[in-house]
GULUMDO-384565 format. One record per atom (N, C-alpha, C): x, y, z; chain; atom name; residue in one letter. Coordinates in steps of 0.001 Angstrom, whole numbers, plus 500000, padded with zeros to 6 digits. Each point is the difference from the previous one (the first is absolute). Layout:
((X, Y, Z), 'A', 'CA', 'a')
...
end
This chain:
((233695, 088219, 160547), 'A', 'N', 'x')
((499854, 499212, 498787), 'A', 'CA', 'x')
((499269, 500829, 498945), 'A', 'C', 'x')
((499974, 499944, 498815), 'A', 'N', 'x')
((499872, 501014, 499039), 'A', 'CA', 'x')
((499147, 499032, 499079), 'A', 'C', 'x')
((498898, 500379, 499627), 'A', 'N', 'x')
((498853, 499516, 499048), 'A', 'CA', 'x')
((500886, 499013, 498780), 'A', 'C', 'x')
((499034, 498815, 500033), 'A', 'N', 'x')
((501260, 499521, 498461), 'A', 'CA', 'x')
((498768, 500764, 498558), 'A', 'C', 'x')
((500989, 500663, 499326), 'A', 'N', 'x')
((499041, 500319, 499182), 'A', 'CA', 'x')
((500156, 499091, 498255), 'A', 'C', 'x')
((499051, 500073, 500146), 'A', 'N', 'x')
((499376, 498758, 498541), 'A', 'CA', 'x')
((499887, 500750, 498816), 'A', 'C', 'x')
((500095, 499569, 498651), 'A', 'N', 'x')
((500403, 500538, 498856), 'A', 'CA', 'x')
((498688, 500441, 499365), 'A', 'C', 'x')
((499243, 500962, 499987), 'A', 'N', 'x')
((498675, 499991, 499509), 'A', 'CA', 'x')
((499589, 498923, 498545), 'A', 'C', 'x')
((499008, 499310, 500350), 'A', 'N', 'x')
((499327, 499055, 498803), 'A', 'CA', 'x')
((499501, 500811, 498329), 'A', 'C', 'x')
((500732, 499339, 498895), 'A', 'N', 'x')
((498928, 500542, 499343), 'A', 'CA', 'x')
((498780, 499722, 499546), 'A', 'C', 'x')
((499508, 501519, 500120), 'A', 'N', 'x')
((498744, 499476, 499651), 'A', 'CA', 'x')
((499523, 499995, 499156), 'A', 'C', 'x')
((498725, 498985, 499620), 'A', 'N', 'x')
((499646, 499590, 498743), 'A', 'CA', 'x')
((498628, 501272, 499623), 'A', 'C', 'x')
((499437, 499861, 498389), 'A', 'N', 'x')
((499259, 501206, 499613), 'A', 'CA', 'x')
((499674, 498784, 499580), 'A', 'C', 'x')
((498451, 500376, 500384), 'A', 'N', 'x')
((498799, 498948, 499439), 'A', 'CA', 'x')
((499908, 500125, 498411), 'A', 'C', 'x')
((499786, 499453, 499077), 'A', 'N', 'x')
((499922, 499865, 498466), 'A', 'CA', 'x')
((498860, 501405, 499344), 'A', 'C', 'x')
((499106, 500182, 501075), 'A', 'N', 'x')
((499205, 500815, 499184), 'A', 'CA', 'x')
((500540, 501564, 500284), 'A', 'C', 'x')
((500504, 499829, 501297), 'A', 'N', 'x')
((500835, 501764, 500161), 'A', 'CA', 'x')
((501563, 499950, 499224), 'A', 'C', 'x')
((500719, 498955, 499350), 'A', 'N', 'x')
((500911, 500044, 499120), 'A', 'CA', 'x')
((499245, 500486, 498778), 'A', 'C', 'x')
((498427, 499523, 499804), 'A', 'N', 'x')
((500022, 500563, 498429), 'A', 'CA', 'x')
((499636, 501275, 499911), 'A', 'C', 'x')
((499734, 500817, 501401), 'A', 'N', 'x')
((498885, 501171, 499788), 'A', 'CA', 'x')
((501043, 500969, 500170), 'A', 'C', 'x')
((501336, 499582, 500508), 'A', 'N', 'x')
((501471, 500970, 500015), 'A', 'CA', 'x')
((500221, 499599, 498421), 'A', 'C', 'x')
((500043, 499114, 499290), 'A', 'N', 'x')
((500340, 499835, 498492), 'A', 'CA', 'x')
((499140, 500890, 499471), 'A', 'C', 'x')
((498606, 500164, 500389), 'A', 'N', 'x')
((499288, 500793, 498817), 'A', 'CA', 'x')
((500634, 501399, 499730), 'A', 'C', 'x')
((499732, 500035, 498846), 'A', 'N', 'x')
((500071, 501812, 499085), 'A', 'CA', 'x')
((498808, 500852, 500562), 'A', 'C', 'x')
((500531, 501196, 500738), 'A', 'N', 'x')
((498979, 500999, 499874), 'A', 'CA', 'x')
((499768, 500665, 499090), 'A', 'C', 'x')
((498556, 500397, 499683), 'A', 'N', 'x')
((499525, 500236, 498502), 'A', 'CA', 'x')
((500351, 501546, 499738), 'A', 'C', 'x')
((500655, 500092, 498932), 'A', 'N', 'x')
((500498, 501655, 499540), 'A', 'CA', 'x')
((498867, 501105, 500290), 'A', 'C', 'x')
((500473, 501190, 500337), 'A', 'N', 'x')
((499380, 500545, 501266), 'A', 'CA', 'x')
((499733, 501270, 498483), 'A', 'C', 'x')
((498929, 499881, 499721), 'A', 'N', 'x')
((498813, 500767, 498864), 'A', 'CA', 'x')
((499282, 500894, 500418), 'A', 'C', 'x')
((498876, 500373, 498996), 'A', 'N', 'x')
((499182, 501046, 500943), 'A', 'CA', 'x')
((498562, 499353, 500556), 'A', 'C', 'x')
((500047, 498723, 498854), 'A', 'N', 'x')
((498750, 498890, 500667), 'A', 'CA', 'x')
((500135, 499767, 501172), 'A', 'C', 'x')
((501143, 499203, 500680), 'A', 'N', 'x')
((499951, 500032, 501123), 'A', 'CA', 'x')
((500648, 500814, 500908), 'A', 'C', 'x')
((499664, 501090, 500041), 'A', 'N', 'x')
((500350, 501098, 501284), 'A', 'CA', 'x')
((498681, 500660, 500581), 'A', 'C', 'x')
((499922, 500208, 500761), 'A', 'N', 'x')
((498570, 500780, 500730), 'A', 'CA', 'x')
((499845, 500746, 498877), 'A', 'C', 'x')
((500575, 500839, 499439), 'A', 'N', 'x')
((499770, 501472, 499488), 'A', 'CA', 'x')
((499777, 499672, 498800), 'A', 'C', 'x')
((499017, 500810, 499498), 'A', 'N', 'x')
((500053, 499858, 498324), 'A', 'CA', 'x')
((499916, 501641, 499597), 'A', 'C', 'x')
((500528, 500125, 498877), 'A', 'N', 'x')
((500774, 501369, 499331), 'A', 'CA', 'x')
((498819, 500400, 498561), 'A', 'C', 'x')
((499761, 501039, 500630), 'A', 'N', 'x')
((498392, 500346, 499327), 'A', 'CA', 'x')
((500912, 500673, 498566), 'A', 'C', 'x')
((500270, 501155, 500468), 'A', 'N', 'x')
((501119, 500580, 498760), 'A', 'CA', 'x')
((501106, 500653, 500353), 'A', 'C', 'x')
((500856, 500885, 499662), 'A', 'N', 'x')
((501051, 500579, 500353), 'A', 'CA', 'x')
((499631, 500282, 501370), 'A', 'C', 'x')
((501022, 499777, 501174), 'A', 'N', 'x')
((499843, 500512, 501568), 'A', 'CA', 'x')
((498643, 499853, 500686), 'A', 'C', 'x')
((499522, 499103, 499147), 'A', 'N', 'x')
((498867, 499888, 501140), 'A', 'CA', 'x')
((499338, 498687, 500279), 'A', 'C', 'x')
((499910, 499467, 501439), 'A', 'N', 'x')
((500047, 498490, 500095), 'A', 'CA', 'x')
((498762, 499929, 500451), 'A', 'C', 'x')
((499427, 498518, 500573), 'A', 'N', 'x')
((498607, 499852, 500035), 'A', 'CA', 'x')
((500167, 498678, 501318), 'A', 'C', 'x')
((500031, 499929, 501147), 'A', 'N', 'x')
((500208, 498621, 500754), 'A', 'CA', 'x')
((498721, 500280, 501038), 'A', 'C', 'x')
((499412, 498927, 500363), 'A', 'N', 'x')
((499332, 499885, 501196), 'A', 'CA', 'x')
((501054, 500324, 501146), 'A', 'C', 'x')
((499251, 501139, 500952), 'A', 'N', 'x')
((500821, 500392, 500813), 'A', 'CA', 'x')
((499892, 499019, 501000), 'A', 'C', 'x')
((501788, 500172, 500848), 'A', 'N', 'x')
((499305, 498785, 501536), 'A', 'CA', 'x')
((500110, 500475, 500940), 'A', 'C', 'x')
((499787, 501660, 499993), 'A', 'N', 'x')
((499899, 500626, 501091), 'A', 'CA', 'x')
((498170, 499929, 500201), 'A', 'C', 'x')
((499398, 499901, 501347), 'A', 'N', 'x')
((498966, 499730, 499863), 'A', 'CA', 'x')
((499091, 501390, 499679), 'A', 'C', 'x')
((498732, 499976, 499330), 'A', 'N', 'x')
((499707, 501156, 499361), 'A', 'CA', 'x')
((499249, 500991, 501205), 'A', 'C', 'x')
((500114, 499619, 500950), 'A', 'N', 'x')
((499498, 500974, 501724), 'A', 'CA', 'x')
((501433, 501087, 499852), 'A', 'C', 'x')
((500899, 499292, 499913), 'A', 'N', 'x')
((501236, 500520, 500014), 'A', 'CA', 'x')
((500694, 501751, 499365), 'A', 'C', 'x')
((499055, 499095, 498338), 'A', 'N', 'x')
((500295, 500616, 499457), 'A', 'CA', 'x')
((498883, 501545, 499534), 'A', 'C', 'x')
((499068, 499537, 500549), 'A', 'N', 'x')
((499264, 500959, 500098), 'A', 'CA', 'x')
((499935, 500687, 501339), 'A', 'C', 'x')
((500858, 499260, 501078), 'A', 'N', 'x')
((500232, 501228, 501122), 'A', 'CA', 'x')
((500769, 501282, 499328), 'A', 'C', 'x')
((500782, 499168, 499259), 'A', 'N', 'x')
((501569, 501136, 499247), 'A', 'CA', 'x')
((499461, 501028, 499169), 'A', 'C', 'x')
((498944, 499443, 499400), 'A', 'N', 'x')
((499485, 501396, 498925), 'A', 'CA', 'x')
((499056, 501133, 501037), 'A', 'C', 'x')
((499810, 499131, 500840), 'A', 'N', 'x')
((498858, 500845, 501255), 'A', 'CA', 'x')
((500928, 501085, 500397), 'A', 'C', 'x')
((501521, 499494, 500178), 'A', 'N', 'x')
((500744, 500623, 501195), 'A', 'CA', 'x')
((500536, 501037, 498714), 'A', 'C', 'x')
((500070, 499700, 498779), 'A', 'N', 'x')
((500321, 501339, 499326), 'A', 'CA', 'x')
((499056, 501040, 499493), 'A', 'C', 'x')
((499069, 499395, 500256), 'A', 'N', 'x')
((498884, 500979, 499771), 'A', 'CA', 'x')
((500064, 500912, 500988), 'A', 'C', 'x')
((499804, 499591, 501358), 'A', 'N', 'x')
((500356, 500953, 501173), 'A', 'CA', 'x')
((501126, 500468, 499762), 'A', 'C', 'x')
((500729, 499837, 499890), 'A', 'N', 'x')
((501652, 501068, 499420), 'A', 'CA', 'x')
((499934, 501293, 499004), 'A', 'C', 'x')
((499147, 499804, 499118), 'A', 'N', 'x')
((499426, 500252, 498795), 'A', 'CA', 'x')
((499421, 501402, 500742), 'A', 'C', 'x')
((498948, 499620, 500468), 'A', 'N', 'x')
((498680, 500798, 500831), 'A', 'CA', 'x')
((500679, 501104, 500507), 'A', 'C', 'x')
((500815, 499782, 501187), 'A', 'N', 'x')
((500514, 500957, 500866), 'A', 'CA', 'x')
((501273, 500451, 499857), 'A', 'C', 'x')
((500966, 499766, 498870), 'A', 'N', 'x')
((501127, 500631, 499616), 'A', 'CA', 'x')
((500162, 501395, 500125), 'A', 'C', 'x')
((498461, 500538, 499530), 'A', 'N', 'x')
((500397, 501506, 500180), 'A', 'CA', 'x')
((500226, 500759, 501862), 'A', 'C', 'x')
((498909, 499082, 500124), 'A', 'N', 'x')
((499770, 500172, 501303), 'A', 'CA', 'x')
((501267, 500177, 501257), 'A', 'C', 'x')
((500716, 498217, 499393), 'A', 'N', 'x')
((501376, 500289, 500769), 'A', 'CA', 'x')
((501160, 501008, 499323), 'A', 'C', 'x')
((499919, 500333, 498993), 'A', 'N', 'x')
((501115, 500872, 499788), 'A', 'CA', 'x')
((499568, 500926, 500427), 'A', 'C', 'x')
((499078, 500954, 499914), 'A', 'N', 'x')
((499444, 501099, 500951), 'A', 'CA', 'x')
((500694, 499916, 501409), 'A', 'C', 'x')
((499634, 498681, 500757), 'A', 'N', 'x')
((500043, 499906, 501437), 'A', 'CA', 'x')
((501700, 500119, 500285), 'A', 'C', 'x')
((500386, 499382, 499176), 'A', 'N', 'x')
((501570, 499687, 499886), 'A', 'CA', 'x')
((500451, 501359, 499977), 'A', 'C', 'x')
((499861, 501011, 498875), 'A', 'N', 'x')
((500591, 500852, 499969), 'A', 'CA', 'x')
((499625, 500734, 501168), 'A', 'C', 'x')
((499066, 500323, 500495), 'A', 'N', 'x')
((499545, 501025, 501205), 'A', 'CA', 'x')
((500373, 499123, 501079), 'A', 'C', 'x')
((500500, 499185, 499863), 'A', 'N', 'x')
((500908, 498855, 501655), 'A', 'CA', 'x')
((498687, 499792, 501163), 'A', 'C', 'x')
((498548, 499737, 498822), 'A', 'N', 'x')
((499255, 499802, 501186), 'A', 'CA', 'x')
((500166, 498264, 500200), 'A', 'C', 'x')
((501069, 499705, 501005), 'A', 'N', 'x')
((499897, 498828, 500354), 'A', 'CA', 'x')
((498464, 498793, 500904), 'A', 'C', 'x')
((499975, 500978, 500439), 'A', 'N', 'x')
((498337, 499802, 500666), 'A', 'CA', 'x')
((498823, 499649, 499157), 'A', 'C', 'x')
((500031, 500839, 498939), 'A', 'N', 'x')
((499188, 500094, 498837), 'A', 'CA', 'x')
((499821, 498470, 499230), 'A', 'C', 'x')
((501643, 499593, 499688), 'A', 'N', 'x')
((500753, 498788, 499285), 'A', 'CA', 'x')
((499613, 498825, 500778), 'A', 'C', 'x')
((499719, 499818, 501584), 'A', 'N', 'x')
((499560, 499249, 500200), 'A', 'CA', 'x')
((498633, 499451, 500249), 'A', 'C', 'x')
((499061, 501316, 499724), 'A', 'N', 'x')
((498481, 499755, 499883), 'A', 'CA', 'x')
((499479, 499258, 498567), 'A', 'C', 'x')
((500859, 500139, 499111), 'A', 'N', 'x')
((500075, 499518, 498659), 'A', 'CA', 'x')
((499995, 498018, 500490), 'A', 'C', 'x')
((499359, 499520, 498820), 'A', 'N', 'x')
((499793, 498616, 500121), 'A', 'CA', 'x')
((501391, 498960, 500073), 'A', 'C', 'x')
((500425, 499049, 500351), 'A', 'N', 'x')
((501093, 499516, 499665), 'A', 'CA', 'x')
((500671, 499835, 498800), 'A', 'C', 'x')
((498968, 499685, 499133), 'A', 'N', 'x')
((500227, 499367, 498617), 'A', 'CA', 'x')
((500181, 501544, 499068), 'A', 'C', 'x')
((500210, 500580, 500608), 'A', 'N', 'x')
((500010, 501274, 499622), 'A', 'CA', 'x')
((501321, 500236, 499388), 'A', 'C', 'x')
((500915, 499289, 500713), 'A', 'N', 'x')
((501528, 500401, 499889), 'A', 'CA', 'x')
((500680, 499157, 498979), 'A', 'C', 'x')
((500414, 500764, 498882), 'A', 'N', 'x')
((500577, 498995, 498728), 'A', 'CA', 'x')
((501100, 498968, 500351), 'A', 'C', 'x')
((500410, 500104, 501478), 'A', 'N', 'x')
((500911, 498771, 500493), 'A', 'CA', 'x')
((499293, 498586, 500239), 'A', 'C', 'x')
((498677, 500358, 500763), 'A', 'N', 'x')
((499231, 498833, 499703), 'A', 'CA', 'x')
((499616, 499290, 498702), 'A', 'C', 'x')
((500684, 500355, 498562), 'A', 'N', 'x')
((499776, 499381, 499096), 'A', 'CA', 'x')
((501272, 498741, 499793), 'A', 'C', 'x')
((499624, 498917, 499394), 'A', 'N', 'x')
((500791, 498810, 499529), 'A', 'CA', 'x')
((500411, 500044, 498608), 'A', 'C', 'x')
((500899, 499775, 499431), 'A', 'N', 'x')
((500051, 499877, 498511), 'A', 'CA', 'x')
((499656, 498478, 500194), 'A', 'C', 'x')
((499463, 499472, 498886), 'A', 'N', 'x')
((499761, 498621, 499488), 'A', 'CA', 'x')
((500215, 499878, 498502), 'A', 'C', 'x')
((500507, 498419, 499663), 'A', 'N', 'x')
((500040, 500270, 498758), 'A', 'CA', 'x')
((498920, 499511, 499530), 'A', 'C', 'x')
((499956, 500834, 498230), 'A', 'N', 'x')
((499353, 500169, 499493), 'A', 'CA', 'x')
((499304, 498717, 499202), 'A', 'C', 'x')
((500813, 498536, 500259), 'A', 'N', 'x')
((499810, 498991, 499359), 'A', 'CA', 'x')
((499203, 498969, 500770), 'A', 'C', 'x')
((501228, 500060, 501150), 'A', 'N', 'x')
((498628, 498776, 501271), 'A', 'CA', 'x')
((499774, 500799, 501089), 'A', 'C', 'x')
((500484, 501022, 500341), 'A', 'N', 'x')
((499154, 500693, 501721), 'A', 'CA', 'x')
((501069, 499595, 500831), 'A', 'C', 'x')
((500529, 499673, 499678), 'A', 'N', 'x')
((501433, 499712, 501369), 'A', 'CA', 'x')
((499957, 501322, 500465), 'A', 'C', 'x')
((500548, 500474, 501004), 'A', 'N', 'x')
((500218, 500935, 500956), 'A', 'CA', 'x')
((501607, 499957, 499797), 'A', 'C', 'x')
((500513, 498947, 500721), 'A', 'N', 'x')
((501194, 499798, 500262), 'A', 'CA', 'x')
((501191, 500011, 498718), 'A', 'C', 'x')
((501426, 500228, 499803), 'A', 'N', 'x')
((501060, 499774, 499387), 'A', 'CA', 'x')
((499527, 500930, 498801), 'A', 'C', 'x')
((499274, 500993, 500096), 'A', 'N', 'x')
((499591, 500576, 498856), 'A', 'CA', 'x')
((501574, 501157, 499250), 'A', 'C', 'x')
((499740, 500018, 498539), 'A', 'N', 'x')
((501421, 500521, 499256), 'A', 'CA', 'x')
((498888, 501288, 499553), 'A', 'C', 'x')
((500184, 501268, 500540), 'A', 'N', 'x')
((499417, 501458, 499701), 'A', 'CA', 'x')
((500250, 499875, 498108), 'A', 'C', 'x')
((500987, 499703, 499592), 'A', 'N', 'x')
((500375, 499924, 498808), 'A', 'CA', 'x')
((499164, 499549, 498918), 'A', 'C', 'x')
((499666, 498835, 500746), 'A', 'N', 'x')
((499399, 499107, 498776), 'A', 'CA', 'x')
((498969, 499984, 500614), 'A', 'C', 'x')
((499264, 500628, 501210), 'A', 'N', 'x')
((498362, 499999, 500544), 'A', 'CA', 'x')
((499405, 498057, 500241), 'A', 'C', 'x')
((501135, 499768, 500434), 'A', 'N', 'x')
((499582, 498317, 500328), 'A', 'CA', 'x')
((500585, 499147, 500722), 'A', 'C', 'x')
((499753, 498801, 500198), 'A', 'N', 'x')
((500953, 499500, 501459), 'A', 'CA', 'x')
((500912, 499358, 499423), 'A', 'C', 'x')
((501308, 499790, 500890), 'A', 'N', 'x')
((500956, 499194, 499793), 'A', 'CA', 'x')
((499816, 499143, 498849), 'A', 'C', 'x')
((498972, 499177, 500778), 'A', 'N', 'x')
((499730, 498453, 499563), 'A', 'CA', 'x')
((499605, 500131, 498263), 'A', 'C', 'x')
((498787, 500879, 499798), 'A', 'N', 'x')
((499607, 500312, 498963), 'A', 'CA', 'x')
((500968, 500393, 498780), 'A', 'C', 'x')
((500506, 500598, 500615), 'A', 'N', 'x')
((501128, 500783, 499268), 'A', 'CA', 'x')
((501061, 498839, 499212), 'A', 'C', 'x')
((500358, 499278, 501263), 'A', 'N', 'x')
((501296, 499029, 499448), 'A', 'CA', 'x')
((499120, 498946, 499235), 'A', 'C', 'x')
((498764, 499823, 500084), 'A', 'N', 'x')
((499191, 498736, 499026), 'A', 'CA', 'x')
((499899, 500455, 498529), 'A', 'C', 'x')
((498885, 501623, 499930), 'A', 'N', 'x')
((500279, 500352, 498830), 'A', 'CA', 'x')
((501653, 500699, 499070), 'A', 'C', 'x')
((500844, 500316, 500966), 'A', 'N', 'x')
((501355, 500262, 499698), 'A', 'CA', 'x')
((500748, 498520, 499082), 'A', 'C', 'x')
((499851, 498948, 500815), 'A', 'N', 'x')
((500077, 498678, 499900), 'A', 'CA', 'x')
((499852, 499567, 498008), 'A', 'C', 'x')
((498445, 500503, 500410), 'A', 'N', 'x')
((498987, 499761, 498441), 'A', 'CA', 'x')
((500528, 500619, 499153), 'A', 'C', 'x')
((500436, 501448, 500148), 'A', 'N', 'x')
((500401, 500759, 499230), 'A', 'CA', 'x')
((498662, 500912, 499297), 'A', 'C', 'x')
((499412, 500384, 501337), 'A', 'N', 'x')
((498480, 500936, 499717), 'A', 'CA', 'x')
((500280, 501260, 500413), 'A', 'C', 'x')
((501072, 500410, 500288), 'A', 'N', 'x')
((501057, 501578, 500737), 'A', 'CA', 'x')
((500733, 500081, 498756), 'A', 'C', 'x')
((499973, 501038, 499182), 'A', 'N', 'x')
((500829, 500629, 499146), 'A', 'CA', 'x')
((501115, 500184, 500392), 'A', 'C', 'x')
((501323, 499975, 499569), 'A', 'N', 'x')
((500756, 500162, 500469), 'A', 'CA', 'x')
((501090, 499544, 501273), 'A', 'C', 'x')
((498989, 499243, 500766), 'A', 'N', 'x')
((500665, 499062, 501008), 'A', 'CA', 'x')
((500577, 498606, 499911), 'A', 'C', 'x')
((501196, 500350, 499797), 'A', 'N', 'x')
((500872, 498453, 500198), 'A', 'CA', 'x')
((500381, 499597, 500916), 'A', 'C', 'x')
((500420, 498308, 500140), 'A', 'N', 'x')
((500455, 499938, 501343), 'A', 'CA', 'x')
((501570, 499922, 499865), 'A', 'C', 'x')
((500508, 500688, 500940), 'A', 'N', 'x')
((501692, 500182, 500036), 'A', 'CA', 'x')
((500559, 498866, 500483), 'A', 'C', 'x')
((501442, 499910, 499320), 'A', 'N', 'x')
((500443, 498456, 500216), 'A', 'CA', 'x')
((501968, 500304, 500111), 'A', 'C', 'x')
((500677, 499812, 501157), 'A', 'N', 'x')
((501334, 500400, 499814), 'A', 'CA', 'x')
((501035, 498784, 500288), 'A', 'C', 'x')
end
């Protein structure tokens, strides 16, 4: 015998989530976006990367900084032994790009030095010279 199957009910939307799908979202400015635009290319947002974070990152390029000469020396003379007495943070692979607007780590565009997200909000605003959004 085979399930009798029943016609799904519709369902009803309570009055106050019908009006909050009716509302207008408010035109997307530079008031309301995280970022505010100091002058040409240069923005100003509370970061939400936390600031431990972000001062590990300047730590870890400072050590990069420090011993560059050190490892190219070691590098070129193939003292591998040498390369690993050197500190971890030593190695410019241990660095992260972040962008330059909120500290994201992640979805970052080398291009525009910022994340995804950032990017498509102020792109959005029209705070990127030159960036439109394509439409076919």
């Amino acid at each position: 015998m085979t399930p009798s199957r029943r016609k799904p009910t519709a369902m009803r939307m309570p009055l106050n989530m019908m009006a909050r799908k009716l509302e207008k979202k408010p035109a997307l400015t530079s008031e309301n976006l995280r970022c505010k635009v100091l002058w040409q290319g240069q923005f100003t947002c509370s970061p939400m990367a936390k600031t431990c974070w972000l001062e590990r990152e300047k730590r870890k390029q400072n050590t990069v900084n420090k011993y560059a000469k050190l490892r190219a020396e070691l590098k070129a003379n193939k003292d591998y032994v040498g390369l690993t007495m050197l500190p971890r943070d030593a190695s410019p692979t241990r660095l992260k790009n972040r962008c330059r607007v909120s500290g994201r780590r992640r979805a970052f565009l080398r291009r525009f030095q910022m994340s995804r997200l950032t990017f498509r909000e102020m792109a959005n605003a029209g705070l990127i010279p030159g960036v439109t959004k394509s439409s076919w």
